[in-house]
C-alpha positions as CSV (number, residue, x, y, z in Angstrom):
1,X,0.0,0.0,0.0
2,X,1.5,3.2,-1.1
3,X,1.1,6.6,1.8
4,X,0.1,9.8,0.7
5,X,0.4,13.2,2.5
6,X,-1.8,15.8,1.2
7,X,-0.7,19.5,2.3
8,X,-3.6,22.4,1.5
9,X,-0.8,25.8,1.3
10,X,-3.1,27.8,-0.1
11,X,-6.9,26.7,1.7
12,X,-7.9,25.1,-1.6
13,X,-8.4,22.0,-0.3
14,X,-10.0,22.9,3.3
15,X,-11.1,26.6,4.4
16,X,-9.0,26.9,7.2
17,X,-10.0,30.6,7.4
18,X,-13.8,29.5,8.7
19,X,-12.4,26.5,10.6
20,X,-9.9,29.5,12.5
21,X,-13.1,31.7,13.0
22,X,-14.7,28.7,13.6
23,X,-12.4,28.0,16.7
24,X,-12.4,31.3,17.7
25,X,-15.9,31.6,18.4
26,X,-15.6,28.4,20.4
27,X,-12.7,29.6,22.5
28,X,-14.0,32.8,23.3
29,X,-17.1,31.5,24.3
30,X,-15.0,29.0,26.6
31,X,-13.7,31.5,28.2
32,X,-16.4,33.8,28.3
33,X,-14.6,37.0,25.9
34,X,-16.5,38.8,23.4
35,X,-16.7,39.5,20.2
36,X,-14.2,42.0,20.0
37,X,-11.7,39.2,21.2
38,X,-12.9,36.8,18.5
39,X,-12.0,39.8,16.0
40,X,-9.0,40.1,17.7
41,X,-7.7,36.8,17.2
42,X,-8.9,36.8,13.3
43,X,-7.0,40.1,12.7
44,X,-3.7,38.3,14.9
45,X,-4.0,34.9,12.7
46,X,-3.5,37.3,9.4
47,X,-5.6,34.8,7.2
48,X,-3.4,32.1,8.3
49,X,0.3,33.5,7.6
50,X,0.6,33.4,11.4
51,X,-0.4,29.8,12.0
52,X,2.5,28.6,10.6
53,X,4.4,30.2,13.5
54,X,5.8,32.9,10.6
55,X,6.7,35.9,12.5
56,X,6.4,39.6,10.3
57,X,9.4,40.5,11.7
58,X,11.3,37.9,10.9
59,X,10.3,37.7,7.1
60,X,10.7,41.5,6.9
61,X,14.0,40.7,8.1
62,X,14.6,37.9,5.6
63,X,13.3,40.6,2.8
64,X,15.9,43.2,4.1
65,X,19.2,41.2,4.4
């Protein structure tokens, strides 16, 4: 049997933007924040460039040197 690994880099495959939003809604209501901390955490995840761990400053960086 052969393995596969599937890898969605650019949410074609899965939205992980609504499954994110999806979370956040869950969290905050977990632990009772409100809706300006669910926006909060959408702006922070940056459509998903942060959930990769990639920091700005470090690809600014990256750009600069």
């Amino acid at each position: 049997m052969q393995r596969l690994a599937l890898f969605d880099l650019d949410n074609t495959l899965i939205d992980l933007d609504a499954a994110f939003l999806l979370w956040a809604h869950e969290f905050a209501k977990e632990h009772r924040l409100s809706r300006k901390a669910v926006d909060h955490l959408v702006k922070l995840d940056r459509n998903g460039l942060n959930r990769a761990g990639c920091r700005e400053d470090r690809v600014s960086w990256r750009r600069r040197g």
